[in-house]
VMD Tcl script that builds the backbone (N, CA, C; Angstrom):
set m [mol new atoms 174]
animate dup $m
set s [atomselect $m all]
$s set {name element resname resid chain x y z} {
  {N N UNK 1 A -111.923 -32.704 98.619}
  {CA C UNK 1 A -112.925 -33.676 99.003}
  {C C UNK 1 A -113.439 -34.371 97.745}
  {N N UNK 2 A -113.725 -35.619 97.854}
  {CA C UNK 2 A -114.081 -36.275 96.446}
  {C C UNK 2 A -115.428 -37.235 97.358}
  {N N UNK 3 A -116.257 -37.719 96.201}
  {CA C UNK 3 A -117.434 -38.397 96.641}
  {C C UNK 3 A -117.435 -39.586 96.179}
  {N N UNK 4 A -117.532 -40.370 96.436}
  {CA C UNK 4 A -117.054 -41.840 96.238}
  {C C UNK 4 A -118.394 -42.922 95.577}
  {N N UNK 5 A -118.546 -44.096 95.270}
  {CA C UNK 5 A -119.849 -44.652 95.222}
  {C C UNK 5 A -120.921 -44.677 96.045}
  {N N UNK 6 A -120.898 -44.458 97.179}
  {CA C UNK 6 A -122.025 -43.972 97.931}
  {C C UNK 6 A -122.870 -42.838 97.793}
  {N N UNK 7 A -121.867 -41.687 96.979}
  {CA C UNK 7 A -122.558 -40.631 96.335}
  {C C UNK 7 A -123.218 -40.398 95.315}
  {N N UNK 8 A -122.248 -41.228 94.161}
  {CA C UNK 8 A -121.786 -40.896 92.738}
  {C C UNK 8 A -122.001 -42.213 92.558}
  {N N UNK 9 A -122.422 -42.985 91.851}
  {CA C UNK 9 A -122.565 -44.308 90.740}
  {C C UNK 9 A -122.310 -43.677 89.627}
  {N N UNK 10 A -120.887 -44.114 88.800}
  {CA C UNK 10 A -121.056 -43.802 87.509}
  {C C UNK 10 A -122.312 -44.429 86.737}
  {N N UNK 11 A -122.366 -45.471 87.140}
  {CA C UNK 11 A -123.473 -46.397 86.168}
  {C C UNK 11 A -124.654 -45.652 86.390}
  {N N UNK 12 A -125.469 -45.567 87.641}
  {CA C UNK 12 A -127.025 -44.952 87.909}
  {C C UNK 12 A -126.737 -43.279 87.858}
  {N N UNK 13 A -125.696 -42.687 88.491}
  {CA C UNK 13 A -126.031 -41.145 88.270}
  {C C UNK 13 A -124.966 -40.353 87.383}
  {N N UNK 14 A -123.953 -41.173 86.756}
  {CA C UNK 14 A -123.908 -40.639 85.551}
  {C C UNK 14 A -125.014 -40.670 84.388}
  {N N UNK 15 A -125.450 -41.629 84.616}
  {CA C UNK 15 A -126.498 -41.860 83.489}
  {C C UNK 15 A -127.403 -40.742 83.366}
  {N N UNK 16 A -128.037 -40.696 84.704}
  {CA C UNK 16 A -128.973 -39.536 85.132}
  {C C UNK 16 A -128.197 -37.882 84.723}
  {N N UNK 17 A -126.810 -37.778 84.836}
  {CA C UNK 17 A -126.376 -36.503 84.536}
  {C C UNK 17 A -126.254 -36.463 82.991}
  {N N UNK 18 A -126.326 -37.417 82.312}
  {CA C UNK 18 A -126.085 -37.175 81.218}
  {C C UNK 18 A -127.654 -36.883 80.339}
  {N N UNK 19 A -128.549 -37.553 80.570}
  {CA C UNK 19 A -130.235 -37.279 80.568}
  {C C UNK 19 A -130.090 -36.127 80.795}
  {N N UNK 20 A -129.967 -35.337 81.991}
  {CA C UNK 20 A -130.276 -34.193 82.071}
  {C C UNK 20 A -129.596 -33.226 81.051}
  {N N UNK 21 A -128.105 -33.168 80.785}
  {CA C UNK 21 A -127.444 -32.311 79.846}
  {C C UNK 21 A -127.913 -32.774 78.216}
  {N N UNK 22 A -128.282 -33.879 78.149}
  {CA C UNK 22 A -128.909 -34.009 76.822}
  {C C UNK 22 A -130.255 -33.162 76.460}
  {N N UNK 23 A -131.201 -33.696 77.497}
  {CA C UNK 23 A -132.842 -33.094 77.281}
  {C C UNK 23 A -132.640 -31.018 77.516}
  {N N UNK 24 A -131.325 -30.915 78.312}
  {CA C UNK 24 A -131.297 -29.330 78.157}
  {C C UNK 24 A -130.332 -29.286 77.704}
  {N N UNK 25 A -129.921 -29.349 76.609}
  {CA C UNK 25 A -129.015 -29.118 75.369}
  {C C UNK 25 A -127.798 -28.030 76.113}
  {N N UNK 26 A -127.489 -28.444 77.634}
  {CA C UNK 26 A -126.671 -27.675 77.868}
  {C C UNK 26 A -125.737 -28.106 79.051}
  {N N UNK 27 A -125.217 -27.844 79.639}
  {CA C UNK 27 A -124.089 -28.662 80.984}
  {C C UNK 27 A -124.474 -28.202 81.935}
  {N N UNK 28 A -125.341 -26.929 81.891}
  {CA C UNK 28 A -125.730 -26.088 83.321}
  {C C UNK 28 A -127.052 -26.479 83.883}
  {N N UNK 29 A -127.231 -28.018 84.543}
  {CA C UNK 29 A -127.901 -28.320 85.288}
  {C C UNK 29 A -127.873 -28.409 86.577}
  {N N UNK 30 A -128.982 -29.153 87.321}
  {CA C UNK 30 A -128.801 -28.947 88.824}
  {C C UNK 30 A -127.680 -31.047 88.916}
  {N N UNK 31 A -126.742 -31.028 89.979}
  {CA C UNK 31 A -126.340 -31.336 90.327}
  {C C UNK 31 A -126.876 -32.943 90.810}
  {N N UNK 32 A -126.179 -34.159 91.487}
  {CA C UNK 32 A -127.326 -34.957 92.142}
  {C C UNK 32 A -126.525 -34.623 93.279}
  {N N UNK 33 A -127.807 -34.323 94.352}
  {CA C UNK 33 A -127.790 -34.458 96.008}
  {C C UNK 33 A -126.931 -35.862 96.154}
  {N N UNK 34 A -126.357 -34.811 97.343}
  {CA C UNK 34 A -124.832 -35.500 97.702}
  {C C UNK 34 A -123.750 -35.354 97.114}
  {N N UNK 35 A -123.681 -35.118 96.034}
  {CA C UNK 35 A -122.633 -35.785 94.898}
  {C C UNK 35 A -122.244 -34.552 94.091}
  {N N UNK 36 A -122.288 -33.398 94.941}
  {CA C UNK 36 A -121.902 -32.493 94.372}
  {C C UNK 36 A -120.553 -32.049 93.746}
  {N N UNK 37 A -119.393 -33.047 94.180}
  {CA C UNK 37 A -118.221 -32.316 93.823}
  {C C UNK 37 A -118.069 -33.381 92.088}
  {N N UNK 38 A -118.935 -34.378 92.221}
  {CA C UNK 38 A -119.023 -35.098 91.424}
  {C C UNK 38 A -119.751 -35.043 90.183}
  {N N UNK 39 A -120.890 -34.251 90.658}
  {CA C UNK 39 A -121.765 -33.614 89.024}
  {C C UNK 39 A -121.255 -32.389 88.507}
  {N N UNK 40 A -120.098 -31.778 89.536}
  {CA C UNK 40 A -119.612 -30.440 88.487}
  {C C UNK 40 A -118.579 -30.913 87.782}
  {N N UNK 41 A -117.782 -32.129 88.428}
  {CA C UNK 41 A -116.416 -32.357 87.668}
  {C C UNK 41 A -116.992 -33.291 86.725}
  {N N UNK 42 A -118.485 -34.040 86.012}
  {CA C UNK 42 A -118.573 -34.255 85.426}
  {C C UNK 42 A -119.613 -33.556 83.999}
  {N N UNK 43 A -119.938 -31.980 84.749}
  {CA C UNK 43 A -120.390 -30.834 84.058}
  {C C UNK 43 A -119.098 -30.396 82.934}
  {N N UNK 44 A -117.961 -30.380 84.116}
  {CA C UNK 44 A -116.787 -29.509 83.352}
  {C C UNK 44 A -116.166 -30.654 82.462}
  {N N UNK 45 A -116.211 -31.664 82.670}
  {CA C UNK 45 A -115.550 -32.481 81.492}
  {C C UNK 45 A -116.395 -32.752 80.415}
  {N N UNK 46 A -117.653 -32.328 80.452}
  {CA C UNK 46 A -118.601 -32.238 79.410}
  {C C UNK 46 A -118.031 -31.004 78.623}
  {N N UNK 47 A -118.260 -29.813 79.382}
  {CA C UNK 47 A -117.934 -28.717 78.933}
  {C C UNK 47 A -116.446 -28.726 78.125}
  {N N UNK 48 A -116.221 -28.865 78.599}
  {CA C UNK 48 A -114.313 -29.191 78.081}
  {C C UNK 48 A -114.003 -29.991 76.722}
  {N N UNK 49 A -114.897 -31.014 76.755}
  {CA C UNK 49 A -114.829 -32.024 75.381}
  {C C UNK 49 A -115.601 -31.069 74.501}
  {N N UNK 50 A -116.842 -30.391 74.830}
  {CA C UNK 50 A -117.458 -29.491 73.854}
  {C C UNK 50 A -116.415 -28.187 73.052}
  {N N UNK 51 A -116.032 -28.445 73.769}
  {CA C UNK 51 A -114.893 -26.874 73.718}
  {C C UNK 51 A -113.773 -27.074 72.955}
  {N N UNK 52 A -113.301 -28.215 72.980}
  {CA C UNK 52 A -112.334 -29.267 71.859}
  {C C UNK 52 A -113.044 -29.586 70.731}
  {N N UNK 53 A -114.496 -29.865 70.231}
  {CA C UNK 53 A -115.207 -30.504 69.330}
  {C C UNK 53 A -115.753 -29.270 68.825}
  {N N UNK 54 A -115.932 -28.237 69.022}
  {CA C UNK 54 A -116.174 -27.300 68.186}
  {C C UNK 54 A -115.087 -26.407 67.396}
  {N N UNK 55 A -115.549 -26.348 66.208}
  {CA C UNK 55 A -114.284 -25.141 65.481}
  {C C UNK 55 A -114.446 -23.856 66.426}
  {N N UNK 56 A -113.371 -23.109 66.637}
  {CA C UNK 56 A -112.744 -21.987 66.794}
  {C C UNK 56 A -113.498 -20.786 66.538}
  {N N UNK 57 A -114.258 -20.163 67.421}
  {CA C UNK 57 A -115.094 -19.357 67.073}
  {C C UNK 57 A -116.548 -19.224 67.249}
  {N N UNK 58 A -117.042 -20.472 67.595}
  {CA C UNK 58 A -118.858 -20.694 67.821}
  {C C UNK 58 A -119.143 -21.492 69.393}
}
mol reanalyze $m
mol bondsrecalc $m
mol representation Tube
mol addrep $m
């Protein structure tokens, strides 16, 4: 199942997911209503680029 612009606006609620993982210095926030399959797959590609950008070990 995928959530489409009716759910998900990259422009308005990416923006908003990214506010949130910034101000909590972390990827494990709450989600936006509705758009759930859409704020984890853009949790884990956060997570994922972090995981590439750090040296080996921290």
């Amino acid at each position: 199942m995928l959530d489409d612009d009716d759910y998900f606006s990259r422009d308005k609620d990416g923006a908003v997911m990214e506010k949130r993982i910034l101000e909590a210095q972390s990827s494990e926030v709450d989600a936006i209503a509705g758009a759930t399959y859409s704020s984890e797959g853009y949790k884990d590609a956060v997570k994922d680029a972090l995981s590439k950008a750090l040296p080996s070990g921290e």
